[in-house]
C-alpha positions as a printed Julia matrix, in Angstrom:
263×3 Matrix{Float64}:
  -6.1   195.32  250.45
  -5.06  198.17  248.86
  -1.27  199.07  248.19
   0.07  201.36  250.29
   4.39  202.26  250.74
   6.0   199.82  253.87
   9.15  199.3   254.64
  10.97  196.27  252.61
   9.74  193.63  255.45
   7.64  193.49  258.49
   8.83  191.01  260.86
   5.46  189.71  263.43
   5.65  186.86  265.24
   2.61  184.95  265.22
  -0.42  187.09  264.83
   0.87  189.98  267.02
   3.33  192.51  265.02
   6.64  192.49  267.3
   5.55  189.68  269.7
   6.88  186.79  270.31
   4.65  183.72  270.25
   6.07  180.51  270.62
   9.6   180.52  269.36
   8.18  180.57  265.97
   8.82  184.28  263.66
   6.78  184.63  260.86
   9.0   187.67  258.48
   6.33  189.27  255.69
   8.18  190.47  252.98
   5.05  193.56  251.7
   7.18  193.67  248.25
   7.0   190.31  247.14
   4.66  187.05  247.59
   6.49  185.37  250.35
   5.98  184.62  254.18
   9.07  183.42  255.73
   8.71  181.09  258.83
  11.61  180.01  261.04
  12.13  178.3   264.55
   9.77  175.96  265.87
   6.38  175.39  265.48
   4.52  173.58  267.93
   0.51  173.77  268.99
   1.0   176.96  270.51
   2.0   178.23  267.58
  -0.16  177.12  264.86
  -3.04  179.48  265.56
  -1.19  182.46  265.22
   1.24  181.52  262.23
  -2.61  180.74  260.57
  -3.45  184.08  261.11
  -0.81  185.72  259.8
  -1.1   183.74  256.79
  -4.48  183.94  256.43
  -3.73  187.96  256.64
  -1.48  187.68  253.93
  -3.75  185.95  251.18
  -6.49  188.52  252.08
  -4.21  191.3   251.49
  -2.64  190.13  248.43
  -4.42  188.72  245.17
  -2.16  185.71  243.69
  -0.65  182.76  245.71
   1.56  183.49  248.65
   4.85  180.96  249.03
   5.66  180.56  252.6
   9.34  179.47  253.01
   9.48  177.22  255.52
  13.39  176.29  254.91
  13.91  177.76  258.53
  11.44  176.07  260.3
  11.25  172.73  262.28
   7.36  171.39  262.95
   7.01  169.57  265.84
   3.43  169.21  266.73
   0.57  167.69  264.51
  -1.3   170.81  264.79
   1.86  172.31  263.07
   2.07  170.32  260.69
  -1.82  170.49  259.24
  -1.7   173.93  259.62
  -0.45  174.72  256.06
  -2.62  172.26  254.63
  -6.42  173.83  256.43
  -5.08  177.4   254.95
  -5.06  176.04  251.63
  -8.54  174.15  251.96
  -9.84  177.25  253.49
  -8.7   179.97  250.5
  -9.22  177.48  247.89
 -12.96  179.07  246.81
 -11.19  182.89  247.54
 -10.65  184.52  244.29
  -6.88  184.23  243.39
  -5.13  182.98  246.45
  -3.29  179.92  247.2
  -0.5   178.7   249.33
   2.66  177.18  247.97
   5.59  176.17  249.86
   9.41  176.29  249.39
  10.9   173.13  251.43
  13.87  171.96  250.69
  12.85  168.71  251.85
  11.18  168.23  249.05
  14.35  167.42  246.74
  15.85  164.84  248.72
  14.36  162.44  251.39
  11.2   164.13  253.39
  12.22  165.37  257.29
  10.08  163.31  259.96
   9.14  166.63  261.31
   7.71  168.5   258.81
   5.33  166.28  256.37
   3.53  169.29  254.83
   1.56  167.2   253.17
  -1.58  168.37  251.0
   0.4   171.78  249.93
   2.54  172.21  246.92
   6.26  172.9   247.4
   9.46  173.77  245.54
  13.05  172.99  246.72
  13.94  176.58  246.05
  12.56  179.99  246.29
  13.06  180.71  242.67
  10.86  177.32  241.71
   8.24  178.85  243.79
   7.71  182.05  242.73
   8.34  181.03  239.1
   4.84  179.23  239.99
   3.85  182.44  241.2
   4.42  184.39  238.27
   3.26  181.77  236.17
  -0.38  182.71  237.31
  -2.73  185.4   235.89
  -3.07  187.75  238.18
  -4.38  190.64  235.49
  -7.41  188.47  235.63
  -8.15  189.81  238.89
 -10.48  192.32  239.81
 -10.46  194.38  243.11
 -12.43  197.93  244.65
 -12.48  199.41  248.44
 -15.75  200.3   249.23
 -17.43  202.23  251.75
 -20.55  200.58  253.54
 -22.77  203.25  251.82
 -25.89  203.46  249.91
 -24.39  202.99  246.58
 -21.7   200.15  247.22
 -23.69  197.44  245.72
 -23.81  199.42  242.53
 -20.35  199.83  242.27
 -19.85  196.06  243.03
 -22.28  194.9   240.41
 -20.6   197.12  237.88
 -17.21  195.73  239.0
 -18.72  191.77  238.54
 -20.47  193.08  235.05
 -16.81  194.35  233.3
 -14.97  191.28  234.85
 -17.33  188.76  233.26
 -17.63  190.74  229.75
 -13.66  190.62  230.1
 -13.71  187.19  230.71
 -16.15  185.56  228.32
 -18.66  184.72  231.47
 -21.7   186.77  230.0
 -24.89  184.13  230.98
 -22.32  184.51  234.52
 -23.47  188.65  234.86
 -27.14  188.19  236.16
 -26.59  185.47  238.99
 -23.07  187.3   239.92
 -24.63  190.28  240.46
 -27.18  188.92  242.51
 -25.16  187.21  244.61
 -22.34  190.18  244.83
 -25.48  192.56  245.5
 -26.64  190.71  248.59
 -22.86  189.95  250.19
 -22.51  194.05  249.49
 -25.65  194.94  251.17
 -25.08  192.32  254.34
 -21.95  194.65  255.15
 -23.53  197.78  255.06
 -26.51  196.52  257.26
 -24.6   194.66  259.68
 -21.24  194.76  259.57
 -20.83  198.5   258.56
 -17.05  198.32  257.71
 -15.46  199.18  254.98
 -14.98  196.6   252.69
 -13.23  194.94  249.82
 -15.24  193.33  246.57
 -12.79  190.74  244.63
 -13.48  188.56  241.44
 -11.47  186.05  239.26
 -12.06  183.64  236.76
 -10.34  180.09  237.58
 -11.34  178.08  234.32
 -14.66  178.23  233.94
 -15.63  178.93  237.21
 -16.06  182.77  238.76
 -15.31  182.91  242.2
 -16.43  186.3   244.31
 -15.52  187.31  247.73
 -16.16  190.15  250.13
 -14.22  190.77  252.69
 -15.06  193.13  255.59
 -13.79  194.18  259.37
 -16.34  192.49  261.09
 -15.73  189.07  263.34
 -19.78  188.29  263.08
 -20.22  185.25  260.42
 -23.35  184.62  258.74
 -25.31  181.69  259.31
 -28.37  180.07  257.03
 -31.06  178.86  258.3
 -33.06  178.34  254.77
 -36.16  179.49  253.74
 -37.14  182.52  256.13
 -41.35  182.01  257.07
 -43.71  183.76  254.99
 -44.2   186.59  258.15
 -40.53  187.29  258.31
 -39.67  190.95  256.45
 -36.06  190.48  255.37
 -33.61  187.53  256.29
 -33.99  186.0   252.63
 -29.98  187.45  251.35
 -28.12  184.31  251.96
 -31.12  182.51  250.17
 -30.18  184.34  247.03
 -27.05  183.83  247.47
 -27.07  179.96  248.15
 -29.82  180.02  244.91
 -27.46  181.51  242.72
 -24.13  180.29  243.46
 -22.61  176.84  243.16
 -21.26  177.13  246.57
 -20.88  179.51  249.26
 -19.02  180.29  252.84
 -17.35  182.69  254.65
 -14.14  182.25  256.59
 -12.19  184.13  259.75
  -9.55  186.2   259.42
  -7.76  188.79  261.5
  -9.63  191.68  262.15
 -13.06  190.58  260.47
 -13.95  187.67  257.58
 -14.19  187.1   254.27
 -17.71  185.87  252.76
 -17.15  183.84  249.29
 -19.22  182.01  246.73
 -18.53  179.91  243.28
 -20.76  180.59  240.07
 -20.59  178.12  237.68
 -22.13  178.73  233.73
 -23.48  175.01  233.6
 -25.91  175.74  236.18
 -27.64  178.81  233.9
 -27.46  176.66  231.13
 -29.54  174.05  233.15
């Protein structure tokens, strides 16, 4: 997630930089918060023009716009794609997915009906939406999977709640942030990426890491059982939890909510 000098834009197609999947090219602009999509998308598509997408909003805090003035849907799949990438980053911290549709200013196109995503006419509309969120209260560090990490990533959630005004929020966060931490550097053993941000009164956390293996919860581990009990903290602590798939490993999430300390 970290910022590093690319050329102006990196044109992939699909998932797969400089292949061609479908007839449908997906242009990343690394400068700015916009994905543009032109040609057709059809089933064959959709999976990879999610994944670049998906890419995208785990690379970049904020919203990403994807400009889909080019593009002509022609497959249900295609069509609910845009839609499941917003449902699925809506717990991330700081990411969404607008649209800029022209269609949307005049009378809707039969083959598009992004439905369930909002759009502008124009580009500018859309990233004046963009700017328009606060992306200073975001809070991001690269870790290694190293004895230490969850340290750093509990002092990380402690300065982002003082800064925010979320102080009964620093005990559970830190809990929860501790045991997402320490599942990456005992299983996955990637590097990794700790992100926070308020979204009213809500603090949202995520971890993101290089590893395709998802965890699952079972509930309360037996009695016998040494270990196992992370995701029980986590699912204790947190209003809600998940992970989702990305390219090249997942992201693990979870909501924190001060009503449920004050209860």
């Amino acid at each position: 997630m970290a910022d590093v000098e690319r050329p102006n834009a990196l044109t992939v197609t699909g998932a797969h930089n400089g292949t061609i999947m479908s007839s449908c090219l997906v242009e990343i602009d690394e400068w700015s918060a916009v994905v543009r999509l032109t040609g057709v998308l059809d089933a064959a598509g959709a999976e990879a023009v999610r994944g670049a997408l998906l890419a995208r909003l785990v690379d970049r805090p904020g919203p990403v716009v994807a400009d889909v003035t080019g593009l002509r849907v022609v497959d249900p799949a295609g069509r609910g794609v845009f839609a499941d990438i917003r449902r699925e980053v809506a717990d991330w911290p700081a990411a969404d997915l607008l649209l800029c549709d022209p269609a949307v200013d005049g009378p809707a196109r039969p083959d598009t009906a992004l439905a369930g995503v909002p759009a502008w006419p124009t580009l500018d509309g859309a990233l004046a939406a963009v700017a328009a969120t606060p992306l200073a209260a975001v809070l991001t560090a690269d870790l290694a999977p190293a004895v230490g990490a969850a340290r750093q990533a509990r002092e990380l959630v402690t300065a982002g709640c003082e800064r925010w005004g979320m102080p009964t929020l620093i005990d559970p966060a830190c809990i929860a942030i501790t045991e997402m931490v320490n599942n990456v550097v005992a299983h996955a053993q990637t590097p990794m990426t700790v992100r926070l941000a308020p979204q009213e009164s809500t603090l949202h956390l995520a971890v993101r890491d290089h590893s395709p293996r998802r965890p699952t919860f079972a509930g309360i581990s037996p009695p016998n059982r040494v270990g196992g009990r992370g995701l029980l903290l986590i699912d204790t602590v947190t209003r809600r939890w998940g992970s989702s798939a990305v390219p090249d490993g997942k992201v693990v999430w979870c909501v924190l909510h001060p009503d449920d300390e004050a209860a």
